[in-house]
C-alpha positions in Angstrom: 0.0 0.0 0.0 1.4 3.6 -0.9 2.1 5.7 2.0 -0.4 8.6 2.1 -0.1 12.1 4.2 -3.6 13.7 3.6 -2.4 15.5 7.1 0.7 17.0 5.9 0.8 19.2 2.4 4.7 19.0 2.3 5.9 15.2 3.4 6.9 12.9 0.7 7.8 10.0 3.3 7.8 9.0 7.3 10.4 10.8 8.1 8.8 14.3 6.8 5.8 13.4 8.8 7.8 12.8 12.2 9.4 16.4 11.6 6.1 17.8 11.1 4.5 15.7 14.6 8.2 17.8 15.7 6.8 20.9 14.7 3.2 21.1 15.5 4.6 20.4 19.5 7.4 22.3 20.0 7.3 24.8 16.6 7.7 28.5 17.1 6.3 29.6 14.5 3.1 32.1 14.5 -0.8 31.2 13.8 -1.4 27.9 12.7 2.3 27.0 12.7 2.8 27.6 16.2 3.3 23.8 18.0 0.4 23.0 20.5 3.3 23.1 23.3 4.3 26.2 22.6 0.6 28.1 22.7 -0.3 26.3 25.7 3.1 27.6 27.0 2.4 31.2 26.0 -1.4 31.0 27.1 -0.1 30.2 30.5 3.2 32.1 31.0 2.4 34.9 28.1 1.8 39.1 28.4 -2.0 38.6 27.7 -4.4 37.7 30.5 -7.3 36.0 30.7 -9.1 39.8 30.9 -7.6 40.5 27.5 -5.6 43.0 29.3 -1.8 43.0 29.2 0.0 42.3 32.3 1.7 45.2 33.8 5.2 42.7 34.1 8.3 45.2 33.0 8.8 42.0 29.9 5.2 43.1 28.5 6.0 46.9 27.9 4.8 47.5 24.6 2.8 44.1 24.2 0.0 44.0 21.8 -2.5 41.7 21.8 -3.6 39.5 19.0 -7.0 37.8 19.4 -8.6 36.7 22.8 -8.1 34.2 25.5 -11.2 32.5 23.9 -9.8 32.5 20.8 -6.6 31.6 21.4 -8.0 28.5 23.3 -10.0 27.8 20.0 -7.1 28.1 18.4 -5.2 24.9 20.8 -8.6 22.8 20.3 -7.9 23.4 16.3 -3.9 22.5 16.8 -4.8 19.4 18.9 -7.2 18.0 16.1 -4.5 18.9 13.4 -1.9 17.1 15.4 -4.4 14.3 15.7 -4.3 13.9 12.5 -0.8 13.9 11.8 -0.3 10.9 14.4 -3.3 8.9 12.5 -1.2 9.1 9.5 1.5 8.3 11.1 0.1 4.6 12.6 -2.2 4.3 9.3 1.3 3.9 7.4 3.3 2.7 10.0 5.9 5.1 9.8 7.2 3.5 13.5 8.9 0.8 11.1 10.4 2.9 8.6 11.8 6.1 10.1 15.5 6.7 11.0 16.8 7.1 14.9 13.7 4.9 15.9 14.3 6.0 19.3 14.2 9.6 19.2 11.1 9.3 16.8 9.4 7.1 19.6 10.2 9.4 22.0 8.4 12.4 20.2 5.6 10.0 19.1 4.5 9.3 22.8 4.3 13.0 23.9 2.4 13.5 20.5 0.0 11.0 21.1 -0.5 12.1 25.2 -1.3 15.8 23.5 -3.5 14.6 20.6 -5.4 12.2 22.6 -5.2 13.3 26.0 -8.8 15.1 26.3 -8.6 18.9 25.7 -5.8 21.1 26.5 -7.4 24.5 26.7 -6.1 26.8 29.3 -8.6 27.8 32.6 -8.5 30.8 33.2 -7.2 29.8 36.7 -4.1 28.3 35.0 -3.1 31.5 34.0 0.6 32.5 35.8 1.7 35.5 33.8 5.6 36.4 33.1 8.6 36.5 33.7 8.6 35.6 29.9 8.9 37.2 26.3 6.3 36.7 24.6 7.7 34.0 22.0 10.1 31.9 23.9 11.9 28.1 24.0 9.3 26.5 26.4 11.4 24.1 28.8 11.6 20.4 27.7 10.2 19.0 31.2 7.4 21.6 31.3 6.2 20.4 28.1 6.7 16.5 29.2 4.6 17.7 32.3 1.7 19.0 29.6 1.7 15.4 27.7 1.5 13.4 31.0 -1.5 15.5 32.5 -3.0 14.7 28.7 -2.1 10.8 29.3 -3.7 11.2 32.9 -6.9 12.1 31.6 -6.7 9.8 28.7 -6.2 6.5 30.7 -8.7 7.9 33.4 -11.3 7.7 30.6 -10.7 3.7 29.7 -10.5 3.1 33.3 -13.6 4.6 33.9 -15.0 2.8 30.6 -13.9 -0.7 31.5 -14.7 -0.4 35.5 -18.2 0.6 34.3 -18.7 -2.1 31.5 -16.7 -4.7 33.8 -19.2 -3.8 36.8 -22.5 -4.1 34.6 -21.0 -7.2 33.3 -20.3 -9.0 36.0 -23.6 -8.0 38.2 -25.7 -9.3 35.2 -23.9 -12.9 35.1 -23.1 -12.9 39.0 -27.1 -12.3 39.3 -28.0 -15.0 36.9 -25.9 -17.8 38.7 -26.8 -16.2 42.4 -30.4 -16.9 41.4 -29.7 -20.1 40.3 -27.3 -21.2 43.1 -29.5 -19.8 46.0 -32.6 -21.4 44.5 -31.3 -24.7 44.4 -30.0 -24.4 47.7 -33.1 -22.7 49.6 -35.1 -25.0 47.7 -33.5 -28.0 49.6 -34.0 -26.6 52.4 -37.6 -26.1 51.9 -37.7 -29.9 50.9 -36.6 -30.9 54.3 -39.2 -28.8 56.2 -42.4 -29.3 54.2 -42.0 -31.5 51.3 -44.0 -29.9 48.5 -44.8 -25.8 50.0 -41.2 -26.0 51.2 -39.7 -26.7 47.7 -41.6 -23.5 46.1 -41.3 -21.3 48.9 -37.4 -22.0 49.4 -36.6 -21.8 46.5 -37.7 -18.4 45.8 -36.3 -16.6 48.6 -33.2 -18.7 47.9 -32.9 -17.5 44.4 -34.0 -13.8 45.6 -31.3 -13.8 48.1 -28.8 -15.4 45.7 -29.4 -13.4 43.2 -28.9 -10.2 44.7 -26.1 -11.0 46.3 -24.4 -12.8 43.5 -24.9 -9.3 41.8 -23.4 -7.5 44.4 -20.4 -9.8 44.4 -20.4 -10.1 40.6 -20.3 -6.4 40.3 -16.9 -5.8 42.3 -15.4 -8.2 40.4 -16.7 -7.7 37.2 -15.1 -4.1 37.8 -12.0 -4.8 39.7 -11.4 -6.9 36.1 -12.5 -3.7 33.6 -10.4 -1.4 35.9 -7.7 -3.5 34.7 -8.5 -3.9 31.2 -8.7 -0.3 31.1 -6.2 0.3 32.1 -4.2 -2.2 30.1 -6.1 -0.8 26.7 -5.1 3.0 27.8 -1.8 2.3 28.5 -1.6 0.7 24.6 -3.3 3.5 22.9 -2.3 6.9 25.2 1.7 5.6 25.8 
């Protein structure tokens, strides 16, 4: 199958895609060429504040503002989706097997996939923390490995949460079913005993009654404890 970039205008082959993944995280470039990394990095540490005033920090003398803090939030949603994109192309050719300095490249693609899939990245207005800071500047390595894990925290939360739920439902539905079963058989022998014939019907439905919510309740914690773990497992494969 021909390798195909519908994501990337200017890549001929994996290796043009990885340095575009490269630049739509960490690029300082302006507008839609800016890396995702870098506008968060700005939004937070930038001249502009949430008011769409400009901070009164001696770095932001002479500081004009382009856009809102609405838009500029906007404009990470849009920057997330195109680098998205870029990563989809990137599995959908399996570029992982044919790019140079496999390391380095796996390396960029695991913070690119924490950003692109990591729920959304728009800054609170509570996150804002102002200068010291130009207005364009290098954001630190760590600070933007600190952006990509909050992105993978939210992205395995959601499977977690997924497979703790459908585990739970799961396992109450079939611990039900065999409670019911279990306690009726049993509280139907005890019936037998007592009164041979009103016994058998009476025991057995308060057996089955009993068993079956309990087998639900205990079918449900373990049901979940199980999704928890698959989860995790499938978040940890698709957010790494």
């Amino acid at each position: 199958m021909a390798a195909t970039f519908p994501s990337c205008k200017t890549c001929n082959d994996c290796d043009d895609l990885l340095e575009e993944i490269r630049q739509r995280l960490w690029g300082k470039g302006s507008g839609g060429d800016k890396g995702l990394l870098t506008r968060i990095a700005e939004q937070v540490f930038g001249c502009q504040t949430p008011a769409n005033t400009v901070s009164t920090h001696a770095s932001c003398a002479g500081h004009r503002m382009k856009g809102t803090w609405t838009g500029h939030n906007q404009a990470i949603t849009s920057q997330q989706g195109r680098l998205k994109d870029a990563v989809d192309d990137y599995d959908k050719n399996d570029c992982g097997d044919k790019v140079g300095a496999t390391q380095s490249a796996r390396a960029t693609l695991r913070e690119a996939r924490r950003a692109a899939y990591g729920g959304s990245l728009e800054v609170p207005a509570g996150g804002y923390k102002g200068p010291p800071a130009p207005a364009n500047f290098a954001i630190p390595r760590t600070w933007g490995q600190a952006i990509g894990d909050a992105a993978r925290g939210v992205c395995v939360g959601g499977f977690t949460a997924g497979g703790t739920v459908i585990g739970g439902v799961g396992g109450a539905v079939g611990g039900a079913a065999v409670g019911g079963v279990v306690g009726g058989a049993v509280g139907g022998t005890g019936g037998t005993m007592a009164l041979p014939v009103g016994g058998t019907i009476a025991g057995g439905a308060s057996g089955a009654a009993v068993g079956t919510v309990t087998g639900g309740v205990v079918g449900a914690g373990v049901g979940g404890y199980y999704g928890y773990g698959a989860g995790q497992a499938a978040g940890d494969a698709i957010c790494r």
